[in-house]
N, C-alpha and C positions, 0 to 999 in steps of 0.2 A: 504494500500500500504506500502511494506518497504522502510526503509530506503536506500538511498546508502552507499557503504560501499568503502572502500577504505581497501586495503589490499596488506600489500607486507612482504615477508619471514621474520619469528621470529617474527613479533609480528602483529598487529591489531590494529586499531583504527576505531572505528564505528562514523559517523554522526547520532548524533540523531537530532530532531528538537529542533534547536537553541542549543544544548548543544554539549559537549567536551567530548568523553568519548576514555580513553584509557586505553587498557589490552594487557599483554604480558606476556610472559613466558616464564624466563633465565632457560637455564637448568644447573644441576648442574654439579660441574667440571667432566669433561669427559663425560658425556653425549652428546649424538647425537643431535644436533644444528635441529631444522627443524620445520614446520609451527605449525599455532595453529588450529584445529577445533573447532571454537566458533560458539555459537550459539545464537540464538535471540528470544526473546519472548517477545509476543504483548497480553495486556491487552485488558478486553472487551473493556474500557475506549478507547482504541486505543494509551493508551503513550504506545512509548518505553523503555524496560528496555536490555538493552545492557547486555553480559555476559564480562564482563570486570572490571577492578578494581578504574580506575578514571571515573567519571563524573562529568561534569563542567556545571551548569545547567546555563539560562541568568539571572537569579535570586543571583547568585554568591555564590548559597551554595557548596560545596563541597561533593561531594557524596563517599566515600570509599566503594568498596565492598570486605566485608571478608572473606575469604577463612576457617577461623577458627572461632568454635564457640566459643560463648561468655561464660561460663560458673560461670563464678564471677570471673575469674582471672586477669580481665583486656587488654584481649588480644583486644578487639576493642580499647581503648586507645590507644595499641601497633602500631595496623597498622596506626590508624591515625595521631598517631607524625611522623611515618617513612614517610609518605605521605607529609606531613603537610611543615617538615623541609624541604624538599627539596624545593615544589613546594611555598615554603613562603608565604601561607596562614594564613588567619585570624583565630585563632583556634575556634571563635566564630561560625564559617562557615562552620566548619567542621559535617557531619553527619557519622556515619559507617548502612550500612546494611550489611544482610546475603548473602553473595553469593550464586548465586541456584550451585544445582550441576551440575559439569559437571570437568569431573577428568583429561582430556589433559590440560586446561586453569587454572584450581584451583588447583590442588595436591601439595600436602605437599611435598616438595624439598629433605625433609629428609624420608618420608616415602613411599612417589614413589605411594600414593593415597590420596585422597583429605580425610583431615581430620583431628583431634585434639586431640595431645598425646604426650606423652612423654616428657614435656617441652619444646617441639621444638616449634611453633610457631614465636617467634621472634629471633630464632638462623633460620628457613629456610625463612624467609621471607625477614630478613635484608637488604638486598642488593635488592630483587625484588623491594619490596615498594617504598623504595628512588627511583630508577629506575623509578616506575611509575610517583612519585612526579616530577623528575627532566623533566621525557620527556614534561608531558605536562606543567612549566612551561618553557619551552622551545618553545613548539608552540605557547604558548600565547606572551610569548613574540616576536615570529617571527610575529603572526599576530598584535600586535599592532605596529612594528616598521616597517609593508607595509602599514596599512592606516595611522601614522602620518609622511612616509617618511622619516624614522633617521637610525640610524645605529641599528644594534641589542645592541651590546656592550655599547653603551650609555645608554640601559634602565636598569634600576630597580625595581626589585620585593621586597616587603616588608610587610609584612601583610596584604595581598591580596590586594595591590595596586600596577596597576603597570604605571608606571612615569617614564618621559623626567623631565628633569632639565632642558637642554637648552630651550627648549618651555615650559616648567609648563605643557604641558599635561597629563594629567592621568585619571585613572578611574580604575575600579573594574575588579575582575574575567569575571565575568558575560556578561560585554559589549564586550569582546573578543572571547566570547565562540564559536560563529557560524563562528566568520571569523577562528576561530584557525581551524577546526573540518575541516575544507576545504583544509589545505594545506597539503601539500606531510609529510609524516610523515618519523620522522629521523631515523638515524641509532642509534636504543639505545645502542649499543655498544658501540658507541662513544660519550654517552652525559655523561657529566660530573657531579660527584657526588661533595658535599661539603667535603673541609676538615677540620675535625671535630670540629678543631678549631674554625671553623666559626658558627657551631649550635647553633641555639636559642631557639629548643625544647627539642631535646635527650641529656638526662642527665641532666635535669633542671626542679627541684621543683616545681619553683613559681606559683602561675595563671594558672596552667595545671590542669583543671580538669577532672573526668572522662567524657566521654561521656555519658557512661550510667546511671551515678549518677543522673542525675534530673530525670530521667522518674521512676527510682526503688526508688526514695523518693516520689514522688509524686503521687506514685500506677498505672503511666500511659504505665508501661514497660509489655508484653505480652508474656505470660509463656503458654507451653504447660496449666496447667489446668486451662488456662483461656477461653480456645476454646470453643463455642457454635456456632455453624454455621446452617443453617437454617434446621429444619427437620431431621436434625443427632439421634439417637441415642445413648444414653450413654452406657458401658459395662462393665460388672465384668467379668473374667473368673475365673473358680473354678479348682483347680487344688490339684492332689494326695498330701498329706502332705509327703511321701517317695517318692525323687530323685529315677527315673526311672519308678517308677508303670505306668500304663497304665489303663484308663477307662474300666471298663466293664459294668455296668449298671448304670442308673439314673432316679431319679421319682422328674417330678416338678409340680407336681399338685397343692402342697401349694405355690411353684414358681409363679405359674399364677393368684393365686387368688390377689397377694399383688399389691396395687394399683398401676396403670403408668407403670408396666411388659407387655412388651409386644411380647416376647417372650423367648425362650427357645433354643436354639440348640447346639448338640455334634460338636466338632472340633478336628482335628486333635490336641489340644492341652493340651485339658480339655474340661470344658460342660460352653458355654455362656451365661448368663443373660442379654437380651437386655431390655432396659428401657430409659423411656421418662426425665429419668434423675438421677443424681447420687445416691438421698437416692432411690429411686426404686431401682437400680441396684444393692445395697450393701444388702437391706432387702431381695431382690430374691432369691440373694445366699446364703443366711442363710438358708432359707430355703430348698433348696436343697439337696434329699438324693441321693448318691455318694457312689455306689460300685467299690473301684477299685479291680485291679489286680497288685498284688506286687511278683508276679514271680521273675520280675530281678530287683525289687529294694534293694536300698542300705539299709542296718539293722543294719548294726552295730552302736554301740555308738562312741567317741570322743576319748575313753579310747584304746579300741582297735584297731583304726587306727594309734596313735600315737606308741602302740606295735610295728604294723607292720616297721611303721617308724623306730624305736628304733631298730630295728633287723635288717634290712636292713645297716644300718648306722652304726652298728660294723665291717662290711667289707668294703673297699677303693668303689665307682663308676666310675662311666664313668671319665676320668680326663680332666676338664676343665683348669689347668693348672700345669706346675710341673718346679722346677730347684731345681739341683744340688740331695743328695738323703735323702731324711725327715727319711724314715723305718731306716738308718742304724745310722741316729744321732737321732732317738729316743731311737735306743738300747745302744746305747753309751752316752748320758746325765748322765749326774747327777742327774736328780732330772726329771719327766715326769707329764707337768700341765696338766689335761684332764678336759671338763668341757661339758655342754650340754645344749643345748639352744631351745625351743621348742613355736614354733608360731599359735596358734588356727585360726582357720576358722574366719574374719570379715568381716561384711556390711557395705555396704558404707553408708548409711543411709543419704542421700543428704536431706538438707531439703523440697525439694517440691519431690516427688515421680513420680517414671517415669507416661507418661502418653503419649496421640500422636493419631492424627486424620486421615482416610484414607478414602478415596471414589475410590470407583472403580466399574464403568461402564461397565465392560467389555473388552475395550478397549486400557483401560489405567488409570493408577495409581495416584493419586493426595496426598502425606503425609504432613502432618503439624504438627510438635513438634522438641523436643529439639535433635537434629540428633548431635552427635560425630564425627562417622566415616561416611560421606557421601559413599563414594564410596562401604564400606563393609555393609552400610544396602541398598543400589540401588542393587546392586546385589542380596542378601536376595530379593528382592521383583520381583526381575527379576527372580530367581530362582521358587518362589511361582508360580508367574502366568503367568509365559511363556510367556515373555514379554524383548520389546528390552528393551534398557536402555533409548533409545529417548521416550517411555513412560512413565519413570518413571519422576514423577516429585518431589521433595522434598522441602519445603516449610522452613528451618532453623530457628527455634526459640530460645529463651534466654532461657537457664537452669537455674535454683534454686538450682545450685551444682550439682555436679559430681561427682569426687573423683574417677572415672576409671566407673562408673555404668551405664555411659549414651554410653561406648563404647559397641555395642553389638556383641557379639560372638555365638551369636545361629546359631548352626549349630548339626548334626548326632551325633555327640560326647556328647556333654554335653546336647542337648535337646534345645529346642527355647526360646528365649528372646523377647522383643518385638515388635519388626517388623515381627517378626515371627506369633507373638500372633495379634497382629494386622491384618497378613492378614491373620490368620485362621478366625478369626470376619466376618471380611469383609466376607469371600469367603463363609462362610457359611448362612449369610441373603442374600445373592447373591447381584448381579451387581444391582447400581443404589442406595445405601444406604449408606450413610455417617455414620460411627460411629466412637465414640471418646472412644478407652479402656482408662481405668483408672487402676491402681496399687493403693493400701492401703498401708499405711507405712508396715503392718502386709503381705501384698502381699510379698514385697520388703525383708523383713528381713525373713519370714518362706517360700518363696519360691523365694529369687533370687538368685545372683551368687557372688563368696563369693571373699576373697582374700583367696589362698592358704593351709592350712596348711605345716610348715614344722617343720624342725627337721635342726639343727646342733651341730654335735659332733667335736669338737677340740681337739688336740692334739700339745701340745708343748713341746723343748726338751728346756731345763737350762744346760748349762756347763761354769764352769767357774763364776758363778751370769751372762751367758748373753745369749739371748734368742735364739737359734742355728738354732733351726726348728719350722716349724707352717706348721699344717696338718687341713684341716677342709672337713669335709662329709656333703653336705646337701643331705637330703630327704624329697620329697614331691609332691605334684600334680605340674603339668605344665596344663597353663590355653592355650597357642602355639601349645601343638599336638592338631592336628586334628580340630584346627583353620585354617583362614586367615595370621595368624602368623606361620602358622606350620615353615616356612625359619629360624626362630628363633634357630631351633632346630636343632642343629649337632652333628655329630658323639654322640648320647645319652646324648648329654647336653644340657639344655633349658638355654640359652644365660640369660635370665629374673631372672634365680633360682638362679645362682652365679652372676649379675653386684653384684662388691663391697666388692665382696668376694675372686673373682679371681684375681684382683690387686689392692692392698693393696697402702697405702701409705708409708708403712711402709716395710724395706728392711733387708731379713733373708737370711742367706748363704742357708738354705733348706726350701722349701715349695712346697705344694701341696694342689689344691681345688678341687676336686672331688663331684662326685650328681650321684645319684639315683632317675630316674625319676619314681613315684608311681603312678597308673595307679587308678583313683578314677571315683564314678559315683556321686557325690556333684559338681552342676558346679560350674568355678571358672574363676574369669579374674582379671584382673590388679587392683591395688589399689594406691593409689595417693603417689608416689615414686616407686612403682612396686615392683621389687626384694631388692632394697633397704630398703622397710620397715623393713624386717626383717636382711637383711645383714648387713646391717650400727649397727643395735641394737647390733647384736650376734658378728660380728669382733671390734668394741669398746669396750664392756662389757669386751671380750676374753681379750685385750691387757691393761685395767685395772688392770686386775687381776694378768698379767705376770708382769706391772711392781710394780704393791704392792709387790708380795713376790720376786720382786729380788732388794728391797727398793729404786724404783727410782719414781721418782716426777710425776704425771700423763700428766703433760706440757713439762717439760727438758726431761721427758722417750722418751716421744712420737717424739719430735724434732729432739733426737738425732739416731733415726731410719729411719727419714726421710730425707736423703742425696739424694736420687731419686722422690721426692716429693715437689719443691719450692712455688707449687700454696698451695698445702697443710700446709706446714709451714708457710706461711704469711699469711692464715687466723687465723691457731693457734695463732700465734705472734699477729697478734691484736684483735683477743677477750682475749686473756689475758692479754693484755694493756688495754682494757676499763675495762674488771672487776679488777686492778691491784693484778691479780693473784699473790701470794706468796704462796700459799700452798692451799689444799684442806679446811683447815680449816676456817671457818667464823668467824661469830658472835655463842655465846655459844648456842651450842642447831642444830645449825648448818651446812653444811657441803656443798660443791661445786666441781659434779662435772664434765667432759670435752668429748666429743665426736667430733671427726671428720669425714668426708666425699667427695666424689665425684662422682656425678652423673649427669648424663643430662649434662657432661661436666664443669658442675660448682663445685667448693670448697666450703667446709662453716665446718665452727667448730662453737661451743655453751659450754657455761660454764652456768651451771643448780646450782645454791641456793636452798637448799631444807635442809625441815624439818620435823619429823613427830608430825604431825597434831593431832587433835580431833578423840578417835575412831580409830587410828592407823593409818588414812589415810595421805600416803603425803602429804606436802604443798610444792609447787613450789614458792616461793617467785620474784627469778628473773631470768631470761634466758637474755645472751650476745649473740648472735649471729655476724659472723663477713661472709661476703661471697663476694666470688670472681666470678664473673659471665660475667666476659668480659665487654663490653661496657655498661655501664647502661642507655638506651632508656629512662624508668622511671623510676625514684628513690622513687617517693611514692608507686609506685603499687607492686614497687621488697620487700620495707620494707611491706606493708600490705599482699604480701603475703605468707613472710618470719612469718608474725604474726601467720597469717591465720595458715600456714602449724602446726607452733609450737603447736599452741592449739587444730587444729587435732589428732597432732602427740600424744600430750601428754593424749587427751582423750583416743587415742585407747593403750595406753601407761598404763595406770590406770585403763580403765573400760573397753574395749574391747574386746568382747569376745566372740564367736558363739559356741555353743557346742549342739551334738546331744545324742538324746537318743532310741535307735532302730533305728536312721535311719531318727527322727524326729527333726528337729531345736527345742529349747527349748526358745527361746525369739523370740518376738514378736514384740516391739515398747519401747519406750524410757523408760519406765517403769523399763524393766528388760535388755534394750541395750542401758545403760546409757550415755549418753555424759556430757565431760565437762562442771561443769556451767560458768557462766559468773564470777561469786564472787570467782569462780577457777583458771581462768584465770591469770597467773602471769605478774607483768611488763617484760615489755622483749626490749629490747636495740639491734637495728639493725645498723651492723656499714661493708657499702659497700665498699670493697678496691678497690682504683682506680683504672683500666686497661684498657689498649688500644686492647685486644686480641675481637677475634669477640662475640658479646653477646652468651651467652648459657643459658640451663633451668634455670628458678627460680620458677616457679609454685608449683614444688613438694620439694624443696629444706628443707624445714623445718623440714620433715620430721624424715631423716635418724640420726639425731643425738641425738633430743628433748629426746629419751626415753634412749640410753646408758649415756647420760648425768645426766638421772633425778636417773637413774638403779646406776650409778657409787658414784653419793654423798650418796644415800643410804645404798651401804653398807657398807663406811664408817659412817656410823650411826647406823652399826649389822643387815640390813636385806639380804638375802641371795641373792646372783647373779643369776638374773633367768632374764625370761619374766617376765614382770608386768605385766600383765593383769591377773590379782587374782581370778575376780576383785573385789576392795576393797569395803565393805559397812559399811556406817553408822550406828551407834548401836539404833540411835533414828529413822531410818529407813524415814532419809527424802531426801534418792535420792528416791522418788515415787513422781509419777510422775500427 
């Protein structure tokens, strides 16, 4: 039997047994105000799990459900201080789960579908969360001030206790859950949030732990390839090593003999390996002889596409932004900086590899793994099997990293990803068969989907010693056409290809940012800072370089061009207060230098210490970080993953690098797509300027500066202005791995 439900316009509050659960959903400004279609789902067990965001169980745990997955960024942390603080809960009491899908009650605020990107999480949630927190401690307080007869205003909440002073009574969450869940639910419009002054979670250190820290220390936390569910099958799929070919013939005869194979079958995707478990499944396809058909696939090498790019990019593109006229004060300068900046193919190489479980009955769709964008792989599977979306069901697991690889964009354009690949599996052992594909690191890096390649060519005018005009042309794949993102893409500019590029922090009488969108068959999607990865490198490096030869200070240059830029300049200003910047020059040997940024809304500049090392390779000694990111929720999780991003940043900075030959990926696994080590790792100094503006990205933030900062001390040390990614190797040959 269900539950009753109690429901009245803009939001929902479901009774469960004995528990408090509330879900709602503000829409964002200007949006159309109007109800929620939630949904409810009932276990064999017979609990209910409410599709909603608080639950107040009689037990007094606190239940959050997240809308965003977890990917190591700390976003379950997030929602549950934004929760927490309001509703002045015990943080001890606090749990976060996955939210299932369902895109009118869950969707990302800022991306208008349910799902995890762009740094947004705790910039669109902000205000919902508290919201949740405050309504329900509001009914609890209303229901403990009808059974002990007092005013509402006399009681207090305080770490999940709520207490009469004048009678001494109190007690827990928990003892109020079923009378709260009963009464008329308020106008959350009207309940009132803390002023911020009064917070005892957000933006406070102390005693906040992660949530998901004890279970990923203790091995108890549950990852896509931890899945074994009863009678499943494991899967490899084998797939053409050339981007586009197409099967044409296969013999697995030796496939069948190898122990625990248990079958064989062609898919619309590649040829499957089903087995009773994963070293089966990976010896199977070894075995497997695979004739394709490379008609339309891709052949050419690294070299040649970068041509294309190169030639493209001698003439202006589509223009993504223009003032005042660059063409006639480049002909008129004095002096013309040009320079070129080029970004190789990378993997995102997350540490646990994609993987993810499906059953499908016929009827209806059952998934379990590390899902991203719910809403854009529910559709991917509604599309597959002709199916509503009330059959699909998605099951959100904890990823083992991301870095944009776990968002999937398989679609007609670039070819399937794996929801795709999962229910070709499925569809081909037919209905009633659980199987769990799997990816190999070597899956992941020689056939998944890449970040970009580009190309930018700059063009600066000098009159006077002062910098007049700035022209920049990127060229490169856009991962938006003929995605889910295609909206991205207007009048011939992919929004993604110039963020960072098109507005500068920096203020020139003439400028222009113009792109050429390069139409590729190598898939490709977002990488952890997106267009930034590459923007932020190539517009920092540029503006080093304009203020070396017009002899201005790479700190004072930068500042004094930033007059239209104040967020920008006070993170400048204080990372060059903690490193007490005076000049580029260090300790002997030497050399420090400065990149700035803003993306995801946030500011952050970085002062990079660097030296060259053993063998030639850089040494990163220390990184300053300084960033501006609005309201700081948490101040550990924004510094770890201001950490996190920098020694991303600075591996794909150093050693990052995908390059093909015919047509073929040329790396494979860590061996030859080397990451950072750990004894690589520099100290790095995060220092958060205070602000009351509303929180923005930090996820990707570390990103965009780590490598023009590491690129800029270097060459002041004699190495030439380029991309890094070389990538650099040891002479004693022990990055092997």
């Amino acid at each position: 039997m269900k539950n009753p439900e109690v429901q009245l316009s803009r939001r929902r509050f479901i009774i469960g047994a004995g528990a408090l659960v509330v879900g709602a959903w503000l829409p964002a400004k200007g949006a159309k105000a109007g109800g929620l279609a939630a949904s409810e789902a009932t276990s064999a067990a017979g609990t209910f799990r409410p599709n909603a965001f608080v639950q107040i169980g009689t037990d007094g745990i606190v239940t959050v459900f997240s809308k965003h997955t977890e990917v190591g960024q700390g976003v379950y942390t997030g929602m549950a201080t934004l929760v927490a603080e309001e509703l002045d809960a015990s943080w001890a009491d606090v749990r976060v789960i996955a939210a299932p899908v369902d895109t009118p009650v869950y969707k990302n605020l800022k991306m208008g579908i349910q799902g995890t990107g762009g740094s947004s999480s705790v910039a669109n949630a902000y205000d919902q969360m508290r919201q949740m927190g405050a309504t329900a401690r509001l009914m609890l307080v209303r229901a403990a001030a009808q059974l002990w007869q007092v005013a509402e205003a006399e009681i207090t909440v305080n770490n999940g206790i709520i207490a009469h002073a004048a009678t001494g009574k109190s007690g827990g969450f928990g003892e109020f859950a079923t009378a709260a869940a009963a009464l008329p639910s308020p106008d959350m419009q009207h309940v009132a949030l803390k002023d911020p002054k009064d917070f005892t979670l957000i933006g406070k250190v102390s005693g906040l732990h992660r949530v998901d820290s004890v279970a990923k220390t203790n091995g108890s936390a549950f990852f896509s390839q931890d899945i074994h569910e009863k009678d499943m099958l494991t899967v490899t799929l084998k797939k053409p090593p050339q981007f586009g070919s197409k099967l044409k013939s296969f013999d697995a005869s030796e496939t069948l003999k190898t122990p625990d194979v248990v079958d064989v079958k062609a898919t619309d995707n590649g040829v499957a390996v089903y087995a009773r478990n994963t070293w089966a499944a990976i010896r199977g396809r070894e075995k497997l002889q695979v004739e394709w058909d490379d008609t339309a696939a891709e052949k050419r090498s690294t070299e040649a596409i970068f041509a294309e790019f190169r030639e493209k990019a001698q003439s202006p593109g589509e223009v993504a932004a223009v003032k005042g006229n660059p063409d006639d004060a480049l002909k008129n300068a004095d002096k013309v900086i040009e320079a070129e900046y080029t970004f190789p193919y990378l993997a995102h190489a997350p540490m646990e590899p994609l993987a993810g479980y499906l059953f499908w009955d016929g009827d209806s769709v059952h998934a379990k793994y590390a899902c991203q964008i719910q809403t854009i792989d529910q559709n991917q599977f509604c599309e597959y099997f002709k199916l509503p979306p009330e059959k699909i069901h998605i099951e959100t697991l904890l990823a083992g990293g991301s870095f944009g690889r776990r968002i999937d964009l398989g679609n007609k354009t670039n070819g399937p990803d794996l929801a795709s690949d999962m229910s070709a599996v499925a569809k081909a052992i037919g209905p009633g068969q659980g199987v769990k594909l799997i990816y190999t690191r070597e899956d992941d890096i020689r056939n998944g989907w890449y970040r970009p390649m580009m190309l930018h060519r700059f063009r600066a005018a000098i009159k006077d010693n002062k910098i007049v005009a700035w022209t920049n042309t990127v060229a490169g794949h856009s991962f938006a056409v003929g995605s889910v993102f295609g909206a991205m893409v207007s009048k011939g500019v992919d929004r993604t290809m110039v963020e960072g590029a098109k507005e500068l922090p920096y203020t020139f009488d003439h400028f222009r940012c113009d792109a050429h969108i390069i139409p590729g068959k190598v898939p490709t999607t977002s990488l952890r800072s997106v267009g930034s990865t590459h923007t932020g490198h190539a517009v920092e490096s540029f503006i080093d370089q304009l203020l070396h030869e017009t002899g201005q200070d790479p700190v004072e240059g930068r500042l004094a061009l930033m007059g239209d830029a104040p967020r920008e300049a006070g993170v400048l200003r204080a990372v060059a207060k903690a490193a007490n910047w005076s000049g580029p020059a260090s300790t002997p040997g030497r050399m420090r230098g400065v990149g700035v940024a803003k993306a995801f809304g946030t500011r952050v500049a970085q002062i990079a210490e660097v030296s060259i090392g053993y063998g030639g390779v850089p040494k990163v000694h220390k990184v300053w970080c300084a960033v501006d990111c609005g309201v700081a929720v948490n101040p550990d999780v924004i510094k770890a993953q201001i950490e996190g991003g920098i020694g991303y940043g600075l591996s794909i900075a150093l050693y990052g690098n995908i390059t093909m030959k015919e047509g073929v990926i040329d790396q494979s696994n860590f061996n030859n797509y080397r990451p950072l080590r750990i004894n690589e790792m520099p100290e790095v100094e995060v220092i958060i300027v205070p602000s009351s503006e509303a929180p923005s990205g930090v996820g990707e933030l570390g990103l965009p500066t780590i490598a023009p900062a590491v690129g800029n001390a270097l060459a002041l040390l004699g190495r030439p202005r380029s991309s890094l990614s070389l990538p650099f190797h040891r002479p004693d040959h022990s990055d092997a791995v």
